[in-house]
C-alpha positions, 0 to 999 in steps of 0.5 A, a space after each residue: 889692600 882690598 878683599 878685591 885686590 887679594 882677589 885678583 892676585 889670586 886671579 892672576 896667580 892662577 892664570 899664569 899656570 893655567 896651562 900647566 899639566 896638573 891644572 883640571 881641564 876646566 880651569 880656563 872657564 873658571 878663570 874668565 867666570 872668576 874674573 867677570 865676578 871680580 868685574 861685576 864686583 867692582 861695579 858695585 851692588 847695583 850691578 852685582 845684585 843680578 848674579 849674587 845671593 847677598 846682594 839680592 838680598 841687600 836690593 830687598 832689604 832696601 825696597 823693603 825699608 823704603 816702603 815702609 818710609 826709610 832708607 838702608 842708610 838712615 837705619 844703619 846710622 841710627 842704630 850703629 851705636 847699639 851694634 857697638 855697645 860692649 859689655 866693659 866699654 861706654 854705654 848709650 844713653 838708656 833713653 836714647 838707646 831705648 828709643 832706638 830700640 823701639 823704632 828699629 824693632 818693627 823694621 827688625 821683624 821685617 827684615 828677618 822676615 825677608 832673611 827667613 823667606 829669603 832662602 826657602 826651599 819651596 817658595 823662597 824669594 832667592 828662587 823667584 826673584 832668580 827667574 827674573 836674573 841673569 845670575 848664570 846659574 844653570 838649571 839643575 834637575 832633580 835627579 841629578 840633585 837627588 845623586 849628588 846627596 849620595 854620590 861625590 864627584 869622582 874626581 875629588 877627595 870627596 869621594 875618596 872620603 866617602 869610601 873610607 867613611 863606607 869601609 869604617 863603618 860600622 868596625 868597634 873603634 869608629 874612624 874619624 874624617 875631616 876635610 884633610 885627613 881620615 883617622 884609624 885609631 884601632 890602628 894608630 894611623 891616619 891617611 892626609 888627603 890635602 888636594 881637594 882632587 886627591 883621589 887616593 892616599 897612604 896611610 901613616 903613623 898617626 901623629 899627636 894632631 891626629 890623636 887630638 882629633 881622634 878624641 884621645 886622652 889628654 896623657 896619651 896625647 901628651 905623650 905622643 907630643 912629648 915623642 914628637 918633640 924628642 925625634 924633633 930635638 934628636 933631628 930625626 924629624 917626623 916618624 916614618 910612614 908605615 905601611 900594611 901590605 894590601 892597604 896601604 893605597 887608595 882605592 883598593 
């Protein structure tokens, strides 16, 4: 199976719920853009080097080493048997590797190069050659730029994060936050925040994964996964939420 065919499971996993009540309401066109990239995919480079970065860049790779006399094929099947080398494994010929070595390095610097000036904020070449492209990527203004930096869409986790990160600050035992949880270990409690549209959460007793993130000592963490285990062995399951009274939702 394909990464293109997990792809379209994935598509049509979606499209079959696309009129559910938890579906945002920008779910329609997500699908169809999803689904015409999944298209231009399949059509191979040539097509797909108008709407993505890394084809872009393979189409410039390519022009770059056919000015310079060679094709993308020829460097890739001439240096294939270096890129494979291991350390315990079979070693090339050191005359022939050294040749190989010596011919792919001006073409290396090149490319890199290319990699480097590629994604340049000022004056990269994504930027130029974009002007020139149906990539569908709509103009954004710098202030709009300058407001995402400091302010997460309302609708997602992100924001909800960044209010714990502001609450946090600054308070004698640091909070931790990661993408799927916020961790108070002044308090012995941490907050799953799985949906990327969570927009509020509950605090719970910490368990021994939290701990670990929190940067405890390896016997407190220990000891918390032995308790873990005893509920569990006890059919007791997971400890019970605890909850303090004015914050145990979010937002406040």
């Amino acid at each position: 199976m394909r990464a293109l065919d997990v792809q379209r499971a994935y598509l049509e996993w979606v499209r079959r719920r696309a009129g559910r009540s938890w579906m945002p309401p920008w779910a329609e066109r997500v699908i169809v853009a999803w689904e015409a990239m999944l298209d231009n995919l399949e059509a191979g480079p040539r097509v797909s080097s108008r709407i993505c970065d890394w084809a872009i860049k393979l189409m410039l790779f390519r022009r770059c080493l056919e000015r310079r006399g060679i094709s993308l094929e020829e460097a890739v099947r001439r240096t294939a048997h270096l890129a494979r080398v291991s350390p315990g494994g079979p070693q090339p010929d050191a005359a022939v590797a050294n040749r190989e070595r010596a011919w792919l390095a001006p073409h290396r610097d090149a490319l890199l190069e290319l990699d480097f000036r590629f994604a340049a904020l000022r004056d990269g070449l994504f930027g130029m050659v974009s002007k020139h492209l149906d990539t569908g990527v709509a103009e954004v203004d710098r202030a709009s730029v300058l407001a995402a930096t400091s302010t997460p869409p309302p609708d997602t986790r992100a924001a909800l994060r960044g209010r714990m990160v502001r609450r946090f600050a600054g308070q004698e035992v640091p909070a931790i936050a990661n993408w799927d949880r916020v961790i108070d270990p002044g308090r012995k409690r941490s907050m799953p925040i799985m949906s990327p549209f969570a927009r509020s959460g509950r605090w719970r007793e910490w368990s021994a994964l939290d701990a670990r993130f929190s940067g405890m000592d390896r016997e407190s963490c220990e000891r918390l996964m032995l308790i873990a285990e005893a509920r569990a062995a006890l059919g007791r399951g997971s400890p019970p939420a605890t909850e303090r009274a004015g914050d145990a939702e979010v937002p406040f």
